[in-house]
C-alpha positions in Angstrom: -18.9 0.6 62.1 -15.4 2.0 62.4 -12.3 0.3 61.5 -9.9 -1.0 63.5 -6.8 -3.1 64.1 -6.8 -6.6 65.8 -4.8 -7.1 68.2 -2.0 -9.6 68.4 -4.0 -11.9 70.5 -7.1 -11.6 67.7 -4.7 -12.4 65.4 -3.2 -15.4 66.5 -6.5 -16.9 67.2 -7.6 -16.3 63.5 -4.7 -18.0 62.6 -4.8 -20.8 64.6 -8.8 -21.1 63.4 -7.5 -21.9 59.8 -4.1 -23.8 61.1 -5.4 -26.0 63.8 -8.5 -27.3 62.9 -8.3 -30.3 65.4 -5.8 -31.8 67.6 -4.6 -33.8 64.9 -3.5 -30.9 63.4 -1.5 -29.5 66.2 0.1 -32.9 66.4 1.0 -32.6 62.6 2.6 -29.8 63.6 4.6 -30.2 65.8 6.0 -33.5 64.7 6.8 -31.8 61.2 8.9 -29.7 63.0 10.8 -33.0 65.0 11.4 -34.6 61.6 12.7 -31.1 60.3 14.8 -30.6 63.1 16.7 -33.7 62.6 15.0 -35.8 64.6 15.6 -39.7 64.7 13.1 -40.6 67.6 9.8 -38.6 68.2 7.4 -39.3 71.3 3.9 -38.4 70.9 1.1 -38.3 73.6 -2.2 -37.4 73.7 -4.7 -37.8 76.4 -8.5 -37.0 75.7 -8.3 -37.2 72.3 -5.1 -34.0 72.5 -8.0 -31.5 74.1 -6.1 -32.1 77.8 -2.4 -32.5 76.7 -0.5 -33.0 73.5 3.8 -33.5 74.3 5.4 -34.3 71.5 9.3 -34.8 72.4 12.4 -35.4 70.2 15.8 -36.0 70.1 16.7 -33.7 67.1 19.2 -30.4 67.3 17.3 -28.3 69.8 17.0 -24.3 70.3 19.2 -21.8 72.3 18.0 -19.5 74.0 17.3 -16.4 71.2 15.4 -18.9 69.2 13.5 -20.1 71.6 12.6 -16.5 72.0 11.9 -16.0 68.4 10.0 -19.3 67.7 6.8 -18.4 69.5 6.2 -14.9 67.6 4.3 -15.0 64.2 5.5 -15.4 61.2 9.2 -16.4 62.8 10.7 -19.3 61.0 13.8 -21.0 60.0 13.0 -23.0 57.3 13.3 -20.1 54.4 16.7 -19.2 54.8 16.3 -17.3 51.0 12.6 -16.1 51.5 12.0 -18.0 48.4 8.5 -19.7 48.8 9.2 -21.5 45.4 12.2 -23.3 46.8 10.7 -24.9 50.0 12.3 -28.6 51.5 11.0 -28.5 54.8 7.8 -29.8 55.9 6.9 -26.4 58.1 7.5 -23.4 57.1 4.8 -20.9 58.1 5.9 -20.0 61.2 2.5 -20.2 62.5 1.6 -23.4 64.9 4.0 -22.5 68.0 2.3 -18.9 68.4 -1.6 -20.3 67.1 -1.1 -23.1 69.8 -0.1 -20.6 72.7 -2.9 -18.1 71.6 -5.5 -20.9 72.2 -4.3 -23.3 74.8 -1.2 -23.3 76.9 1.8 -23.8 75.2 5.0 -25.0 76.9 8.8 -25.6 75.0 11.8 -27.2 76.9 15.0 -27.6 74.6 18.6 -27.9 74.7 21.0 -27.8 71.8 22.8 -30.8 71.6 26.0 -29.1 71.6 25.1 -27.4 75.1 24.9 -28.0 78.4 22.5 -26.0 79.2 18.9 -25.6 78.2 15.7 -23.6 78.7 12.0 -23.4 78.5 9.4 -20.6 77.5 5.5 -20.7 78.4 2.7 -19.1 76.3 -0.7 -19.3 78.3 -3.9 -17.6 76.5 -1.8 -15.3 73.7 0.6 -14.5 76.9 4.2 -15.0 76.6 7.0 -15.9 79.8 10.5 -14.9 79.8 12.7 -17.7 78.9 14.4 -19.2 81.8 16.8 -21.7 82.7 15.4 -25.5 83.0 16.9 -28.9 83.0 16.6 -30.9 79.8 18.2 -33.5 77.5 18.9 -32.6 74.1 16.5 -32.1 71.9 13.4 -30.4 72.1 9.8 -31.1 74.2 6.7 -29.2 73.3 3.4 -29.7 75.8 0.1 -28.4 74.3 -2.4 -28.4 77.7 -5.7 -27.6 77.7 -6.4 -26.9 73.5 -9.0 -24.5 72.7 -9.5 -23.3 76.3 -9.9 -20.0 75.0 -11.6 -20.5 72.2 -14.6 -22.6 74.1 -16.9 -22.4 71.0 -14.4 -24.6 68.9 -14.6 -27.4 71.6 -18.1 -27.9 70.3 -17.5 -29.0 66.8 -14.5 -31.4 68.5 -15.8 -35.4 67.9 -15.8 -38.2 70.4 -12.3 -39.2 71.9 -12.0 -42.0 70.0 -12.6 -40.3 66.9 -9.5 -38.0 67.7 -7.4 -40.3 68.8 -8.1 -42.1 65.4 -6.9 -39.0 63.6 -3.9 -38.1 65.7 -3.2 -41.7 65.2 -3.6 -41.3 61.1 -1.7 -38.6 61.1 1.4 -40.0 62.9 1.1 -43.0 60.5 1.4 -40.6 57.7 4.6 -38.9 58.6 6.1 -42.4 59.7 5.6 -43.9 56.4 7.5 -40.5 55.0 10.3 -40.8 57.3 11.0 -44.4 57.9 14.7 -43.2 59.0 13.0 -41.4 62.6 11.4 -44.1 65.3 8.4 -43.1 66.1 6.3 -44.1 69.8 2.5 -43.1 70.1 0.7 -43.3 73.3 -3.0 -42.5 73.3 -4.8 -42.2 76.9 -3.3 -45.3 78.3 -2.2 -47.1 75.6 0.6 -47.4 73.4 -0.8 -47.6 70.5 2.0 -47.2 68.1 6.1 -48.4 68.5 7.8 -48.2 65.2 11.8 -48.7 65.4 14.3 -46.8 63.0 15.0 -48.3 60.1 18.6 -48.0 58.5 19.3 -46.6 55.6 18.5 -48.8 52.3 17.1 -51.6 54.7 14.0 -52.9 52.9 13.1 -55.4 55.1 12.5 -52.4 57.7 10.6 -50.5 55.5 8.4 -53.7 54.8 8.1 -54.6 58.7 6.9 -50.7 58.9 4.2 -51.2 56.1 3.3 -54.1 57.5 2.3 -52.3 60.9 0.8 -49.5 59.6 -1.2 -50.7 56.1 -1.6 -54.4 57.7 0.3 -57.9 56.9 -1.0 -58.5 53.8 -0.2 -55.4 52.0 3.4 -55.8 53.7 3.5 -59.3 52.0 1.9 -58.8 48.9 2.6 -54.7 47.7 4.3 -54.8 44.5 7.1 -51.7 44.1 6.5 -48.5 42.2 9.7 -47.1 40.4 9.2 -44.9 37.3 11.2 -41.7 36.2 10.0 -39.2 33.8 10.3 -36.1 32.8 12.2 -35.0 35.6 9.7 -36.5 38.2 9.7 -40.0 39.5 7.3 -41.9 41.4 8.5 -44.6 44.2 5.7 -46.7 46.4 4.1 -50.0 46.4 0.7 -50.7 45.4 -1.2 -53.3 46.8 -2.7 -55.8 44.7 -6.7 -55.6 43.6 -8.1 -58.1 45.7 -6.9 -55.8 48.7 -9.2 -53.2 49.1 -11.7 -51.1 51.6 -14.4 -49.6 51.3 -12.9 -46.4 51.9 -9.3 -44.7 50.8 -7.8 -44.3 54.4 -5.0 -46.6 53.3 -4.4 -44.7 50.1 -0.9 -42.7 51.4 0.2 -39.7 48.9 3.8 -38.1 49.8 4.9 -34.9 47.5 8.9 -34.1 48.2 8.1 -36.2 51.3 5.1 -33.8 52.3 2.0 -36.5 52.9 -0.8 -34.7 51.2 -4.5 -35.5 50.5 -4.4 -34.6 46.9 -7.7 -35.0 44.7 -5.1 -35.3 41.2 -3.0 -37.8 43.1 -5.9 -39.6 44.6 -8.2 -39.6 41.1 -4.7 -41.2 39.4 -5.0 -43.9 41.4 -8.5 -44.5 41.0 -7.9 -44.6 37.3 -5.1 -46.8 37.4 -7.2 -49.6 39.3 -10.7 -48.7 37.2 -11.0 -52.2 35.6 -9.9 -54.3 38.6 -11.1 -53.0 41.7 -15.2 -52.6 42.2 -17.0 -49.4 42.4 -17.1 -48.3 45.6 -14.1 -50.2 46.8 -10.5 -48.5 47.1 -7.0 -50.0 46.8 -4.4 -49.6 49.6 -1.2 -47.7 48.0 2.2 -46.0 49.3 3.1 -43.1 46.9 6.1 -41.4 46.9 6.3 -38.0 44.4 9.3 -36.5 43.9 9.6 -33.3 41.7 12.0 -30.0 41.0 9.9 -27.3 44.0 9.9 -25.1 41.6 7.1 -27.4 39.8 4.6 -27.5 42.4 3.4 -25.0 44.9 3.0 -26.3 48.3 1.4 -22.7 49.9 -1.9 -23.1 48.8 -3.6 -24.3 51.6 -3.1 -23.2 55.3 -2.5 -27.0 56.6 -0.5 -27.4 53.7 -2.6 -30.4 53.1 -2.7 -29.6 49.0 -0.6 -28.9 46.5 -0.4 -27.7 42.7 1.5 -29.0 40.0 2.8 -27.0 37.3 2.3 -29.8 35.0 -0.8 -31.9 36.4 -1.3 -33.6 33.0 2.6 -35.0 33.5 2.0 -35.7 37.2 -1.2 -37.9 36.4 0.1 -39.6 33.6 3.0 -40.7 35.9 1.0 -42.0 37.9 -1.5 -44.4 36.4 1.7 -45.8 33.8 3.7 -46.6 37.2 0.8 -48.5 38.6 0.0 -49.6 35.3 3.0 -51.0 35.2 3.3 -52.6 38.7 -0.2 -54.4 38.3 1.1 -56.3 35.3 4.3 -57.0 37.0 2.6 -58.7 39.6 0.4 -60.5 37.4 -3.2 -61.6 38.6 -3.5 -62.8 41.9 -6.3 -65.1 42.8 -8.9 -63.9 45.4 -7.9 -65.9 48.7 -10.1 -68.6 49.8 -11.5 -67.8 52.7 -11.7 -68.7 56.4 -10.1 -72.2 57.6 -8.7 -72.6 54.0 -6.5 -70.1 54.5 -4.7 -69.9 57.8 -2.2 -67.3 58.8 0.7 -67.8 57.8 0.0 -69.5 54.4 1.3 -68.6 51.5 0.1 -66.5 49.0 -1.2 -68.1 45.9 1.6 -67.7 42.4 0.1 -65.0 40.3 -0.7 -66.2 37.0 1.7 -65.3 34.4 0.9 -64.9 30.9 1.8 -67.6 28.3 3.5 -69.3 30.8 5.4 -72.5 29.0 2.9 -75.2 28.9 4.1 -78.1 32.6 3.8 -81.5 31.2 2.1 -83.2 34.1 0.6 -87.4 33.6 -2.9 -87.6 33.5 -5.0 -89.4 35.7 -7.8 -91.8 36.1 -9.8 -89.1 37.4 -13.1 -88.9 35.6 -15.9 -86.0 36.1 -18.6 -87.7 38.4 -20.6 -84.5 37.5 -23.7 -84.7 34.9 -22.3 -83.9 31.7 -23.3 -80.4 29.7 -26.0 -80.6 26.9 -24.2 -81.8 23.6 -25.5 -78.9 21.7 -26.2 -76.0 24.5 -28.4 -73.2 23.8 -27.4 -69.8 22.1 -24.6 -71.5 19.9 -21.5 -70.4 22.3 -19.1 -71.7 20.5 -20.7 -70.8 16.9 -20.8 -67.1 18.2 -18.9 -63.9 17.4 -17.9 -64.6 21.2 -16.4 -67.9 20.6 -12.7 -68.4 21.3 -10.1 -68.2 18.9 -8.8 -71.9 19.1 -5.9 -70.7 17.3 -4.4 -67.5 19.2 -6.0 -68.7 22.7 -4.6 -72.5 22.5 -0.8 -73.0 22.4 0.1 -76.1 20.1 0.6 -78.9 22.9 4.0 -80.3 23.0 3.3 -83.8 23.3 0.7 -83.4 20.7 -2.7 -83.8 22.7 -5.5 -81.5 21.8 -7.0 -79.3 24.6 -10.5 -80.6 24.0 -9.7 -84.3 24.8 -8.6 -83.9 28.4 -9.1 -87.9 29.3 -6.2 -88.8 27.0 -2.9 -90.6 28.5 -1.1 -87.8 28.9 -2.1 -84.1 28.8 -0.1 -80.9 29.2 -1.4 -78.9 31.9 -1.1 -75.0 32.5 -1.4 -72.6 34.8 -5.0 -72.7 35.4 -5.2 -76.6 35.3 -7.7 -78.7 33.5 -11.5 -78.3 33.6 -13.0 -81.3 34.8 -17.1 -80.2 35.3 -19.3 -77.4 35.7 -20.7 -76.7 38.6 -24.5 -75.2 39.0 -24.0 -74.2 35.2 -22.0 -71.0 36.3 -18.7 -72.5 37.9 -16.1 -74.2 36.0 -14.1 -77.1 38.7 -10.3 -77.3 37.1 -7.6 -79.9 38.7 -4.0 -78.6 38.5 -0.8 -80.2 39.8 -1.4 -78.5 42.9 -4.9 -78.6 44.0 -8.4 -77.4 42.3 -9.1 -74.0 41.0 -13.0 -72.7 40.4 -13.4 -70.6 37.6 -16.6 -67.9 37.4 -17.6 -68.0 33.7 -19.1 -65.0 33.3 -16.9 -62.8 35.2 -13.9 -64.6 33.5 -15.5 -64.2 30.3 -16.1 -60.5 30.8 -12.4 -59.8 31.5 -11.7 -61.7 28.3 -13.8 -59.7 26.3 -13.1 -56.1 28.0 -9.4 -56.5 27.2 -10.3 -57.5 23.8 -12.3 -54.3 23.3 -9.7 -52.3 24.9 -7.0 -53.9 22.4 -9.4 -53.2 19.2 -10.2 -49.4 20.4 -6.8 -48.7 21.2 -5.6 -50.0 17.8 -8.6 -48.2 16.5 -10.0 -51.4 14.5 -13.1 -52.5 15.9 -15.1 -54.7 14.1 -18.5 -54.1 13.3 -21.2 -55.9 12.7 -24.4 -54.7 10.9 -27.9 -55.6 12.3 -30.0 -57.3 9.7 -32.8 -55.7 12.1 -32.1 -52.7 14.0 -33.1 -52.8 17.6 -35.4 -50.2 19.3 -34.8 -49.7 22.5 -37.7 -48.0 24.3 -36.3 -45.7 27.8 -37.3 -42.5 29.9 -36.4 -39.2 27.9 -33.4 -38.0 29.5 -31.5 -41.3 29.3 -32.8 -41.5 25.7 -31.6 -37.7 25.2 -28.1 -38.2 27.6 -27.4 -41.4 25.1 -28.1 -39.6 21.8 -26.1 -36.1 22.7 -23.0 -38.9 23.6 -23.7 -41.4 20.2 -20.5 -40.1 18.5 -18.4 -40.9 21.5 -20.1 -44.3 22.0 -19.4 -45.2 18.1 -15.7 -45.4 18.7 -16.8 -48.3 20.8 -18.2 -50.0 17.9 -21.6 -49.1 19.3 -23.8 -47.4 16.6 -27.2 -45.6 18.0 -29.3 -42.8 16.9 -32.6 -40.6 18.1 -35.2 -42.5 17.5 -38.0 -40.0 19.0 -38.5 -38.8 22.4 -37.7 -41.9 25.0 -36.3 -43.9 21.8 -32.6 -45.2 20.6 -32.3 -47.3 17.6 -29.0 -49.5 17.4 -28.3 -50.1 14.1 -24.6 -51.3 14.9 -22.4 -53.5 17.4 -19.0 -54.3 17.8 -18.3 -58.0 16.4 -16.7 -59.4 19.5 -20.5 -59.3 21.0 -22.4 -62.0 19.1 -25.7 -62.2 20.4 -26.8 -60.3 23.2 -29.6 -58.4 25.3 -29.3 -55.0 23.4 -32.4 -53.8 25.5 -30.9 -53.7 28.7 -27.6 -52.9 27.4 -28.3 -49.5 25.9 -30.4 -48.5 29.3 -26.8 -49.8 31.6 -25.7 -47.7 29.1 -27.0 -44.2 30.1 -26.8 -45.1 33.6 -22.8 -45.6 32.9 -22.8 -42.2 30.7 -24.2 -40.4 34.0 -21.3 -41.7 36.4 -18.1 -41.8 33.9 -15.2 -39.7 33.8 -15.1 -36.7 31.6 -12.2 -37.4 29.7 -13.3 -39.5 26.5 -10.9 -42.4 27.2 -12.3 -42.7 30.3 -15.9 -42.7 28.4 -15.3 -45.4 25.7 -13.2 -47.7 28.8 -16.7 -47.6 30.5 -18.8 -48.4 27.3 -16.4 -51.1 26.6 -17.0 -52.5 30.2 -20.3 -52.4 30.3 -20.7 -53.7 26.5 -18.0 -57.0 27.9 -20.6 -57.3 30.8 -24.0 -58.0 28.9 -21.9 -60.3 25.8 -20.1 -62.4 28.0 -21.4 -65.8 28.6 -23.8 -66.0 31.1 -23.9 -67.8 34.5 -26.5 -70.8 33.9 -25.1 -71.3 30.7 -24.3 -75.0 30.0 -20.5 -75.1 29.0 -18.7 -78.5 27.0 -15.4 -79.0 28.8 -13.6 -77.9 25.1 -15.4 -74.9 25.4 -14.1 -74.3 29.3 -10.6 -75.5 28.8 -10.5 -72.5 26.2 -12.1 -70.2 28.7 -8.7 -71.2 31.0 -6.0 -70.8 28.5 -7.6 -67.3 27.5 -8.0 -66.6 30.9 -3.8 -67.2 30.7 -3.1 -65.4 27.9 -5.2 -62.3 28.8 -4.3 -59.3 31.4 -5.7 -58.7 35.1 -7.8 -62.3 34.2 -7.8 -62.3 38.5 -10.6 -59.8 38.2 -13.3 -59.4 35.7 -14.6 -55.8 34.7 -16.1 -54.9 38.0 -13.7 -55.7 40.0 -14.3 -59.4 41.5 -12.9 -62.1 41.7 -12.9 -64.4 38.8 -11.6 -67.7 40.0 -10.1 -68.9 43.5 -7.2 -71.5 44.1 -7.4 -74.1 47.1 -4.4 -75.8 47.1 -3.8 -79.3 48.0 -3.2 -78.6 51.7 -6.2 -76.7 51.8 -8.5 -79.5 51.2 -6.5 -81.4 53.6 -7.3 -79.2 56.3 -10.8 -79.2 55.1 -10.9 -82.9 55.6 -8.6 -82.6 58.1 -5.8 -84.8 56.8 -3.8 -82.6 58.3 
């Protein structure tokens, strides 16, 4: 075939195939270039999902009438006064969308600078540009998409329902609001408004709270805990939300770069690494990130939605990241999972995060006595004989009034944070009275916290114990998980783990880590390969896992029979130990109900 040149009208379409994917991405557009024009208030509506009419008005500083000319040509643009692409603050820059939109829809512009009286209007139908003419208009700018893909029919096919459109033109609005919370913002969809956000003043937090709150929902409003950390010549603003707060997807995870929102796979992967040992698998926490960087350190013309960037320094960027959340999470301390349903109404308070080796409350004991059947003297497995047992003397502070922890009926008993355990419940739940209400305690998932952090503290000091197996265990499994553990043995030794080839669909474990005690080494070792399969590549991330999973299966199980020394040591490590709200997997491991709670239960109230 010969060769030949496209015409202008070919060319645009191509263009607008890779720059407007979807009507969400025309409104992205064109509200990128509101915010960059100045704008303090942007209208958006859509009808039919944005395939009939997108008009997206502002009040920012408008076009005369050469620009308006110029603006719906290719490649015309006023946002790289220097031509340097390294050097780019605006969030369009292309010069693409105006003449894409016209070449596949009907594209309208009415503007008036707001130093003139006069404004104008230009029309682009099907790749076909008017003459500008004279039109009435306030100032600002108005921009009317009719009739999107018209002729480009085949694209309409891939388009999803209405209401899936309208979700994204939605999502994408939210986006840019949550970057700018200095422009008001109004979003009507079909017939409804479906978003009014007011314009918040400069350095007025409680406006930028009220706008997370619409957006992310109340609880993350209430709850998020503020990101601040500088570094390196980057810094990292946000709020995170805490652990307990999570979907099962990451559409509330909002990234901003240089206040471009961006769907990042560094930035999101950072975040999933900074809530790894609190949030469940599968489960992903809402954030607010705010990036900001020299432009010459990260490329924002790699993609043609401008939807990605690249860092010159990724390593930097990620490390940011997970120390700043890092560091938020344990400023926040652990909140307990929220009772549910009628025990906690809207409106109610959120229960205190615990905070570590909090001062011990002096608080008179009283008559109560457990009604409950009392634990087996001597339970089975030797708990508190075991490498697992508590370390009465780190885990207990010295009461002040001289009571021990493990005679809770005397006169008058110091209680902490986490109360006073007063009976197990079904063998797996620990009941604790506290000046406030009751708290119940999950032993095993509490336990499991425990001993992850422990882990965690012994590998990063680099001084786990081991303990030698007077009989090595065999652990019999299919090949390739016997093979996959083998080829990864070193790694899993720093963990204190030691294992060998012991034959095809064999692994001998001749070593464990000292903090385990007893435990099933069988089903361990096969968790074990499945975790080696799913893991992160980077060998921190490896041993974390191990460590997890190792915390999981020598932890005290539910079913286990507890004495009430043995569970009021469970609650003041539980104190003394970090993210204690959640064990390894990311559940809960105790939940508060507050005096007025149980109240309302029994409606007292």
């Amino acid at each position: 075939m010969a060769i030949r040149e496209l015409s202008q009208v070919e060319i645009n379409r191509i263009a607008a195939g890779e720059v407007i994917e979807r009507p969400a991405s025309a409104v992205k557009e064109l509200v990128e270039n509101a915010i960059d024009a100045g704008a303090t208030a942007i209208e958006i509506i859509a009808e039919n999902g944005g395939l009939s009419l997108i008009r997206v008005s502002d009040d920012g500083i408008g076009m005369d009438e050469a620009d308006l000319a110029l603006c719906v040509r290719r490649h015309a643009t006023s946002k790289l006064p220097s031509g340097d692409l390294m050097a780019i603050r605006t969030l369009g820059f292309r010069g693409e969308a105006l003449p894409s939109l016209g070449s596949v829809g009907t594209l309208s512009i009415v503007t008036r600078p707001r130093a003139s009286s006069r404004g104008h209007e230009i029309e682009v139908r099907a790749g076909q540009t008017s003459p500008v003419r004279p039109a009435a208009a306030r100032p600002g700018t108005c921009v009317e998409v009719r009739d999107l893909f018209a002729a480009t029919p085949a694209r309409l096919k891939f388009m999803k329902s209405e209401r899936a459109e309208n979700a994204a033109i939605s999502d994408v609005v939210k986006r840019l609001a949550l970057a700018c919370p200095h422009v008001g913002f109004a979003l009507t969809v079909g017939e409804r408004a479906s978003l009014q956000l007011a314009r918040a003043a400069e350095g007025d937090e409680n406006a930028v709270r009220a706008r997370l709150a619409r957006i992310m929902g109340r609880e993350f409003g209430e709850d998020a805990e503020p990101v601040h950390l500088e570094r390196d010549g980057l810094a990292l603003t946000g709020y995170a939300g805490r652990p307990t707060l999570n979907r099962p997807d990451a559409s509330l995870q909002y990234v901003f770069v240089n206040g471009r929102p961006v769907k990042d796979r560094l930035l999101f992967s950072a975040i999933r690494g900074a809530y790894m040992d609190v949030v469940p698998r599968g489960r992903f926490p809402l954030a607010v990130l705010f990036l900001t960087l020299r432009v010459e350190d990260v490329d924002v013309n790699v993609h043609p939605a401008k939807a990605e960037v690249r860092f010159r320094e990724a390593s930097l960027v990620r490390a940011l990241v997970v120390s700043a959340l890092h560091d938020a999470l344990r400023r926040a301390g652990a909140m307990a999972a929220r009772p549910t349903g009628v025990l906690m109404p809207a409106g109610a308070a959120a229960p205190e995060p615990v905070q570590y080796r909090a001062p011990l409350r002096a608080w008179p004991q009283t008559s109560f006595a457990p009604t409950y059947p009392q634990p087996m003297a001597d339970p089975p497995g030797g708990f508190a004989e075991a490498a697992l047992a508590f370390d009465t003397e780190e885990a207990r502070p010295t009461p002040t009034n001289g009571a021990a922890h493990d005679a809770p009926d005397s006169a008058d008993t110091n209680y902490e944070r986490l109360g006073m355990a007063r009976a197990q419940v079904h063998n797996t739940y620990i009941l604790s009275e506290t000046p406030k209400g009751v708290i119940l305690i999950d032993q095993h998932a509490a336990h499991e916290r425990i001993v992850y952090e422990k882990l965690k503290a012994a590998l990063a000091g680099g001084r786990i114990a081991r303990q030698l197996l007077l009989i090595p265990e065999i652990v019999e499994m299919p090949e390739d998980d016997a093979a996959l553990v083998a080829e990864h043995a070193e790694t899993v030794a720093g963990s204190g783990l030691a294992l060998e080839s012991f034959g095809p669909g064999a692994i001998i474990v001749r070593e464990v880590p000292a903090l385990l005690g007893q435990c099933d080494l069988q089903t361990l070792v096969r968790d074990l390969a499945h975790e080696l399969k799913d893991s992160a590549n980077t060998v921190e991330a490896r041993l974390h896992a191990i460590c997890a999973t190792m915390a999981c299966h020598g932890s005290v199980r539910a079913g286990r029979p507890m004495r009430l020394d043995e569970m009021n040591a469970l609650l003041r490590e539980m104190e003394t130990t970090p993210n204690a709200a959640q064990c390894n997997h990311g559940r809960p491991t105790y939940v508060e109900l507050s005096r007025g709670d149980l109240e309302r239960l029994f409606e007292r109230r």
